[in-house]
C-alpha positions, 0 to 999 in steps of 0.5 A, spaced: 760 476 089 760 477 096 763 471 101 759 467 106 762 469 113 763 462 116 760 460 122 763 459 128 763 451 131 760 450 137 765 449 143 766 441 144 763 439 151 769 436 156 768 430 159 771 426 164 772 419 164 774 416 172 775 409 170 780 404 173 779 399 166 784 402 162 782 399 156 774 401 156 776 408 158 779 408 152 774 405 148 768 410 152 773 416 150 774 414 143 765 414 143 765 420 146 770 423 141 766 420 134 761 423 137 764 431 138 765 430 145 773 432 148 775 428 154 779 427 158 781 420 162 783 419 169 785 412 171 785 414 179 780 418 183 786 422 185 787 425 179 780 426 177 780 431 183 786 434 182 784 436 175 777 438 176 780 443 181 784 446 176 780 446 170 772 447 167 769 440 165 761 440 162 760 433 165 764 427 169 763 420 167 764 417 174 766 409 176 762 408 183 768 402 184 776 405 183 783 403 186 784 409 191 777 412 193 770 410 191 766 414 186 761 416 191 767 418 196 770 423 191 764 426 189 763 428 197 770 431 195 768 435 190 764 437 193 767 440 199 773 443 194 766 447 192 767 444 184 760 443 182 760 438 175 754 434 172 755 426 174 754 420 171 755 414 175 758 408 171 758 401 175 757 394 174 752 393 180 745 392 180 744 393 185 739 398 186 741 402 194 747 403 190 743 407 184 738 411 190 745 413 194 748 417 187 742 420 185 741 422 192 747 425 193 746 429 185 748 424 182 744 426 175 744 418 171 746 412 173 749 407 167 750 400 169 754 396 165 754 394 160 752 399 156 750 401 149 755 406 147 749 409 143 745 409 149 751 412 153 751 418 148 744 420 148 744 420 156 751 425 156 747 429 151 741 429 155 744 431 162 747 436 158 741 439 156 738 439 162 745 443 166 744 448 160 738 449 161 738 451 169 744 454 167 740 460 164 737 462 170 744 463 173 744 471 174 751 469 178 754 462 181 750 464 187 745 467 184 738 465 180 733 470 177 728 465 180 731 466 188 726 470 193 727 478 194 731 480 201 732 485 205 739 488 206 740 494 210 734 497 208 734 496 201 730 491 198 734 486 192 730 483 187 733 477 184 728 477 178 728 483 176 736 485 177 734 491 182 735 495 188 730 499 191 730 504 196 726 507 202 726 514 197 721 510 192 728 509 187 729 503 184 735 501 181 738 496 176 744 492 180 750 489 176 750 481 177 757 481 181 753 487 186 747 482 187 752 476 187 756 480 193 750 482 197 746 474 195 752 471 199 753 477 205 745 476 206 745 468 207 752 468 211 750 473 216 754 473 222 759 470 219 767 472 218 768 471 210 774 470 206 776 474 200 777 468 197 770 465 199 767 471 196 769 470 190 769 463 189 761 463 191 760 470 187 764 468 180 766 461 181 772 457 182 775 457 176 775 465 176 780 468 175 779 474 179 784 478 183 782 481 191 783 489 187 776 487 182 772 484 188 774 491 192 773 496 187 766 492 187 765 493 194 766 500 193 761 500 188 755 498 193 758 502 199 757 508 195 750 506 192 748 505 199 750 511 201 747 516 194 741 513 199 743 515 205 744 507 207 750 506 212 753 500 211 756 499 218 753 492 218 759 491 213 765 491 216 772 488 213 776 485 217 783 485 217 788 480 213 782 475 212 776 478 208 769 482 211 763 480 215 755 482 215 753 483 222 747 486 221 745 484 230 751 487 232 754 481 236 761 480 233 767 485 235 770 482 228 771 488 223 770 493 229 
């Protein structure tokens, strides 16, 4: 009798817990986890930073109130440091200018205190969905399928479709990082780029990727703009700091 191959379990989501109530943020968690969610609590505005800047959560459960930062203050931070997390704001105010301020700087929920647990999990479950969902769409973390065609250098880039199409009437599949790669040259135009900056904008800053792979990546668009008699000299390195995309010819960078 053959044997069933077992299924694989579906990977629990991360949630982070920002709550200064140490007592609660044990109780959320404890919820949270009977649930089939893994969490992770922070105390202090300081950690939670710390640890989303170094590792993958799918949502953060935020205190609008903590002891060393206000909840709003770190999202700002958060999203300064290029760490996009789905939120919802956890308060004990009422007050609704303070539920328009965090859903108006992309907060996705706003649960006041107190809350059924229930209610809570179905919110997180909900917000998730959502973010998955949206997340189809990613072609890259800079990129979505449903992004508008651009002109680079003479070719035409449609997102929708991966492809690249010429002046000699050749359409071309694009690789996701090659597109990732000219999406974000053709919106920084005029801009000196950082190695690191490109990367985290094509691959996210989680990625673990190395100046070589992003190299042997330029090198793929260089030759594929060449094979179709396209310079790239609009593309230039620049030295010891990353690259620059001058197609009107203003910056001495990379000359």
């Amino acid at each position: 009798m053959p044997t069933a191959t077992p299924t694989r379990a579906e990977p629990k989501p991360l949630i982070v817990i920002v709550e200064d109530e140490v007592e609660l943020a044990a109780l959320i968690a404890q919820h949270l986890e009977r649930a089939g969610m893994n969490t992770q609590i922070c105390n202090r505005a300081a950690h939670a930073f710390r640890f989303l800047r170094k590792n993958y959560a799918n949502l953060l459960l935020l205190d609008i109130t903590l002891p060393d930062q206000s909840g709003f203050s770190l999202l700002e931070d958060l999203k300064k440091a290029d760490v996009g997390v789905p939120v919802i704001f956890l308060t004990g105010s009422i007050e609704e200018t303070s539920k328009v301020k965090g859903l108006d700087m992309g907060g996705d929920d706003y649960v006041t205190k107190p809350f059924s647990y229930a209610e809570l999990t179905a919110r997180i479950r909900a917000v998730l969905r959502r973010t998955e969902n949206k997340a189809d769409l990613n072609v890259t973390k800079n990129v979505r399928i449903s992004d508008e065609p651009f002109d680079f250098c003479g070719a035409r880039i449609t997102p929708e479709r991966l492809e690249i199409s010429f002046a000699d009437d050749v359409t071309l599949k694009l690789g996701r990082k090659e597109l990732g790669i000219l999406a974000y040259l053709n919106a920084h135009a005029g801009q000196v780029i950082t190695r690191k900056a490109l990367i985290h904008s094509v691959w996210g800053i989680h990625a673990d990727v190395k100046s070589r792979s992003l190299d042997q990546y330029i090198v793929k668009v260089r030759e594929l703009f060449s094979a179709h008699g396209l310079d790239l000299n609009a593309f230039r390195t620049v030295h010891g700091i990353g690259y620059i995309f001058d197609p009107k010819g203003v910056s001495k960078e990379g000359r």
